[in-house]
N, C-alpha and C positions, 0 to 999 in steps of 0.2 A: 601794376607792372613791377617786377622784382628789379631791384637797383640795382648796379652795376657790381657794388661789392659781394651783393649776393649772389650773382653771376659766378662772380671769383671764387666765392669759396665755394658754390657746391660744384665747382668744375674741380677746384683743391683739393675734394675729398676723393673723388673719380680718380685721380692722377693717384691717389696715395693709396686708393684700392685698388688699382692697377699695377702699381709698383709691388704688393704686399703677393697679389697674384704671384707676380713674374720671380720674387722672390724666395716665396715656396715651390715653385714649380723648379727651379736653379737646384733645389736642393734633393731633388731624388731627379729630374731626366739626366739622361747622360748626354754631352756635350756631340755633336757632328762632330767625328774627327778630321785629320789632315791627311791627305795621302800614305798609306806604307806602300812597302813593296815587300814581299817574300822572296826568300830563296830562290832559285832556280831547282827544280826537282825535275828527276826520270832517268833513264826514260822508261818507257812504261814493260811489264810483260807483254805478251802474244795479244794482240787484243780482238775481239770478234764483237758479238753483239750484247756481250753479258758486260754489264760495270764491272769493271778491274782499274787496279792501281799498277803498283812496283810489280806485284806477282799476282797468284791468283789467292792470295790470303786475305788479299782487302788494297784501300786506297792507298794514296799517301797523306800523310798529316804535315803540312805545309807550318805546322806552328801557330801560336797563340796569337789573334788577333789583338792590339792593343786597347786601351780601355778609349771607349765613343762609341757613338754610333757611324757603323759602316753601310751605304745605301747602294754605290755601283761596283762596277769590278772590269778591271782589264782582265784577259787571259789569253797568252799564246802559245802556241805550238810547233816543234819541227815535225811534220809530219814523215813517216819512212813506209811505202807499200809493198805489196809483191810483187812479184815480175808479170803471173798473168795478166791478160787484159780481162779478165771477166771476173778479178778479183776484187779487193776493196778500195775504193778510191778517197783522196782525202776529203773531197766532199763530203762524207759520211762519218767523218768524226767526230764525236760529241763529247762534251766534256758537263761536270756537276763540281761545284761545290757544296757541302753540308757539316751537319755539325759533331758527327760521330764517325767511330769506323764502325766496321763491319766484318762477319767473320767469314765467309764464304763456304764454311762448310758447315755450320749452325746458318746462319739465315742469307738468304741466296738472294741477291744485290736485283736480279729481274733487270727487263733490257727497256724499262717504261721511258718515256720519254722526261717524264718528271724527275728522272731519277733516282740513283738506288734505293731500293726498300731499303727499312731495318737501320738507317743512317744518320739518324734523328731528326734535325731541321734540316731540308734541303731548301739553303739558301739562294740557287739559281741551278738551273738545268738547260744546258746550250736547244734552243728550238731549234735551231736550222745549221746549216754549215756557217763554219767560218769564213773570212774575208781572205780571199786570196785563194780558196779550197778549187779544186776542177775535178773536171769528171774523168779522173784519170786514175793509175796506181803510181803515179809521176813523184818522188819523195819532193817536198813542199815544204820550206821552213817558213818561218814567221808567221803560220795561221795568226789570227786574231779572230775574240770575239769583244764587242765592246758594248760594257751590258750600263744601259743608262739607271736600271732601276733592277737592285735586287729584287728576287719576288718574297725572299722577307730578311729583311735589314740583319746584320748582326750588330747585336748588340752585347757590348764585351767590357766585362770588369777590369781586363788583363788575360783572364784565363781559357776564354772561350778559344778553344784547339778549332783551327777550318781544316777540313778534308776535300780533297781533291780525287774525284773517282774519272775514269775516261771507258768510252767503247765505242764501237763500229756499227751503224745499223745497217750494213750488209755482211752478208758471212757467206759469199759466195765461192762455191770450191772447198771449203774449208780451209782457207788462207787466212792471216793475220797481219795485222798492221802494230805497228810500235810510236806512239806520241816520246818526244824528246824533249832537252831544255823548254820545259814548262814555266813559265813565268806566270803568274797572278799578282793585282796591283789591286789595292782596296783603296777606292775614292780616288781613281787615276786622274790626274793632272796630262791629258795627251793633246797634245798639239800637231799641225800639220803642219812641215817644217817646208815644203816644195815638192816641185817637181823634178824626178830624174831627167834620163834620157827617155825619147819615146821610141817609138817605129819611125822610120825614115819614111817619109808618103811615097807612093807607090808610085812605079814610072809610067803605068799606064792605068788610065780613069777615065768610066763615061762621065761626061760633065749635066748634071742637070739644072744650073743657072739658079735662081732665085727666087723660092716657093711662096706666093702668099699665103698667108696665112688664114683663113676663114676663107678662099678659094681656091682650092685647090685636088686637082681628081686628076692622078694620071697613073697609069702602066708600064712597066716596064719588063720586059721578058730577058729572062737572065739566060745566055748559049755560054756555055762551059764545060767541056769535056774534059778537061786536065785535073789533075792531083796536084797536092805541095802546094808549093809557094804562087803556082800558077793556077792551080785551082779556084783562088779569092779572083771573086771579081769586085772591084772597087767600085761606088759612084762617090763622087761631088755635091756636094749644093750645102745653102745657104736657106735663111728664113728673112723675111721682110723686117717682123716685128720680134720680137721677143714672146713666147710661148706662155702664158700663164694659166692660171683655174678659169679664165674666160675665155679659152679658146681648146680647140682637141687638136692633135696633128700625130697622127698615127702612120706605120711602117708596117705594113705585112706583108708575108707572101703566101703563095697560094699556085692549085696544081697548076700548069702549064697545057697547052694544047694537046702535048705529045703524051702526059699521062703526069706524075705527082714523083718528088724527090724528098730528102730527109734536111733541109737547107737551117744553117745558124745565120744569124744577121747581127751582127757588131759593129756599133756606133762608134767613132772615134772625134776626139776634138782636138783641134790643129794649135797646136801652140810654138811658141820660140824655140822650144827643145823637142817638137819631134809632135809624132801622135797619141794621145792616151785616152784611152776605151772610157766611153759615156756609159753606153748599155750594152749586153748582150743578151739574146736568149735563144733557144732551140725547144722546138715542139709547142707551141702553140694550138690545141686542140689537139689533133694527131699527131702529125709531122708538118706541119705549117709551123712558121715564127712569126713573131710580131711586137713591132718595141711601140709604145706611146706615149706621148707628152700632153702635158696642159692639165684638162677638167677631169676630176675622178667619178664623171657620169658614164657610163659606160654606154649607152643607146643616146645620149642626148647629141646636140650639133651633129645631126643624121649620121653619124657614126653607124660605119658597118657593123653587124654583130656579128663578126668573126669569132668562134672559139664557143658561142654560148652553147649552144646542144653539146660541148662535150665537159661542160661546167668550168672554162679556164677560162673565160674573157672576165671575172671581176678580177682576177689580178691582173689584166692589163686597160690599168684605168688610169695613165697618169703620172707611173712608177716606172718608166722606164726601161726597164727588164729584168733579167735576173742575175746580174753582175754581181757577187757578192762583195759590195765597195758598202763602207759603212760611213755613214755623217760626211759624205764627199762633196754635200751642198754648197759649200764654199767655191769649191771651183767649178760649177755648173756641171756635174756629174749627177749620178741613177741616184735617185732616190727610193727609199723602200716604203714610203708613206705615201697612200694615193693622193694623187693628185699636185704630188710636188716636186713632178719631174720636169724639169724642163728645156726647152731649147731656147739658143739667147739669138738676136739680130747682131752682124757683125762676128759674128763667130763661122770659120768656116769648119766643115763637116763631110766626115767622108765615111763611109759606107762599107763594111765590106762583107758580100753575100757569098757563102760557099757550105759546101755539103757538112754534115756533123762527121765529127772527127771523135772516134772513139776511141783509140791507144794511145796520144800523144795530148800532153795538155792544150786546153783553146786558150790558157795565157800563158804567155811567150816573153813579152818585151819589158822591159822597167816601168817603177810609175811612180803613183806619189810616197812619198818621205813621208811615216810616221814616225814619231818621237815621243817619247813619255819621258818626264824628269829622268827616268832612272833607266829606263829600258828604252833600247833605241832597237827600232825594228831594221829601218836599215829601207830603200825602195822595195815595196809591194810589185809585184810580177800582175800583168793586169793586159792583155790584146786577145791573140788569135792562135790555134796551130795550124800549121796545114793541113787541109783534108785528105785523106788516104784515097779516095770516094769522089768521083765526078759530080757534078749536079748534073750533065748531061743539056743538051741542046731544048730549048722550050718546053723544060720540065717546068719551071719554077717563074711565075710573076710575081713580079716587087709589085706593089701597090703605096703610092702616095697620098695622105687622104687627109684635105685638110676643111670639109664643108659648115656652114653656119648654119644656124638653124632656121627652119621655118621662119621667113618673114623679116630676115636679116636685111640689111642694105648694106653686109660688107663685103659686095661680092667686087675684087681687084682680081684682073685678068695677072697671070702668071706669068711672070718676067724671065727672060734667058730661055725661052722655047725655042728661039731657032737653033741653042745648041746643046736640044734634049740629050742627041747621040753622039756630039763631037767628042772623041778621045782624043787626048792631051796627051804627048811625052815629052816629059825632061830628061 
């Protein structure tokens, strides 16, 4: 048996080749650095679907990152559109960081999603729209996108110059859009500082009482003939338990007797200060919508398979909808990772179903408070617009669907049915 001092010391030697390690490695990695913030730059030339900066000559060079390594990045935008409606909407604005310019009349920047060619390192290329973006040409400030992980780090002596490229992946009409006050934040420090004002709850709601959860199957036929503010039909309801990966509780709709509508469905959740949008989404397979909470099985707890034959039902597994709200898990808000959407017990909830709205933006009212050390966004813009567009009398059924699986024993009868259809006015 080795004695105890010889324990010590060959644990002694380990410690001191461990140390020798970490000590040569100190001496060529570069340190993680600490937050910067750049300039503010723009706003941008005409932008269409080609990478463009300032003009059509190249990007803008935001400046020398300082020396570390740099792994995420904030980035926001004022967005400014055209006037038509069939033009480009800020949803469609993308933005790149990399590590070169570019000359656009030697080597042509291309509209790839990875973006611009010819640009050296492209350290991040915006996947999808920013947060706060609509389907609108609605001008939009404080886009955001908030990028947890470069898709490759910079790593900077001092001298490493970032470039900042932006473009439109629509170019409909031959119209142009213009990104403004650009802000990028390397290694952002953002915190969520609260809640604004919301939507004031609606004066009139059908009430659907208190869903259980792992029981739950009911219908609802949506009659609305109106535009605007009167258009939205609201519902009500609550959850028994709280929603998690072991349960599904899904929202859809679907065509009505009288024939099929183009219907958006927006989640709201009821706080001290008003209403603010959980999830939204529009089109669903076709023209069906559909939000879902809990397990990111998409057929499993007898889960309807709404959407699969037209390939959209794996994104509605769990995630919510397609709100573009980023990291809002804090306040029981959409998430964009399956399966980590969810609805809480004691949270009340309301609903509102109405036809898709294509010239006006679908967010309307205040929301949450982002704040970065140094950039302050100011409340994110986050509800509904009114629809231009009826849904029309028993075009469209709401669907509630909360079933266990095969063989379960949690089947609890659904509370507050006697006042499926009671409307409330305050």
């Amino acid at each position: 048996m080795k004695s105890i001092f010889g324990r010590f010391r060959s644990l002694g030697w380990q410690i001191a080749g461990l140390m020798a390690v970490v000590v040569a490695m100190g001496t060529d990695a570069v340190a993680t650095a600490q937050q910067h913030v750049f300039a503010p730059v723009g706003p941008t030339g005409a932008l269409n679907t080609t990478w463009a900066g300032p003009n059509s000559f190249g990007p803008f060079n935001l400046g020398n990152a300082p020396t570390g390594t740099w792994t995420s990045a904030f980035v926001a935008i004022d967005y400014t559109g055209s006037s038509a409606a069939a033009d480009q909407w800020s949803n469609e604005a993308r933005t790149a960081l990399h590590s070169a310019a570019w000359d656009s009349f030697l080597n042509l920047p291309g509209s790839g999603a990875g973006g611009p060619a010819n640009a050296g390192t492209v350290f991040w290329s915006a996947p999808g729209a920013a947060s706060g973006a609509v389907g609108s040409t609605a001008a939009r400030n404080d886009l955001y996108w908030s990028v947890a992980n470069l898709s490759n780090s910079i790593v900077s002596d001092g001298n490493q110059a970032v470039f900042l490229s932006s473009r439109q992946t629509w170019g409909g009409g031959g119209a142009s859009a213009t990104h403004a006050n650009i802000r990028v934040v390397l290694n952002p420090n953002i915190r969520q500082s609260g809640l604004g004002t919301g939507l004031a709850l609606p004066s009139a709601f059908t009430d659907m009482g208190t869903f259980a959860v792992g029981n739950t199957s009911v219908d609802v036929t949506i009659n609305n003939t109106q535009t605007g503010a009167d258009g939205i039909s609201w519902l009500r309801f609550q959850v028994n338990q709280d929603v998690t990966a072991d349960h599904a509780f899904d929202l859809f709709t679907g065509a009505g007797a009288v024939g099929s509508a183009d219907p958006r469905v927006t989640l709201f959740r009821n706080t001290a200060t008003g209403l603010f949008a959980v999830a939204s989404t529009d089109d669903m397979g076709t023209v069906q919508s559909g939000l879902t909470f809990g397990s990111d099985d998409i057929t499993g707890f007898s889960r309807d398979t709404y959407g699969v034959a037209d390939g959209d039902a794996a994104f509605f597994n769990g995630r919510g909808g397609t709100l573009g709200l980023a990291a809002l898990n804090d306040f029981g808000y959409y998430s964009g990772t399956a399966g980590n959407a969810r609805l809480m017990a004691g949270e009340e909830y309301f609903l509102a179903v109405s036809h898709w709205n294509g010239t006006a933006p679908f967010v309307t009212n205040s929301g949450l408070e982002i704040t970065n050390d140094e950039v302050i966004l100011g409340s994110l813009n986050m509800g509904l617009g009114n629809p231009g567009t009826a849904l029309g009398d028993g075009n469209v059924v709401l669907s509630f669907r909360s079933v266990p699986e095969p063989g379960s024993l949690a089947f609890v009868a659904i509370a507050g049915a006697s006042v499926l259809l009671r409307r409330r006015r305050e």
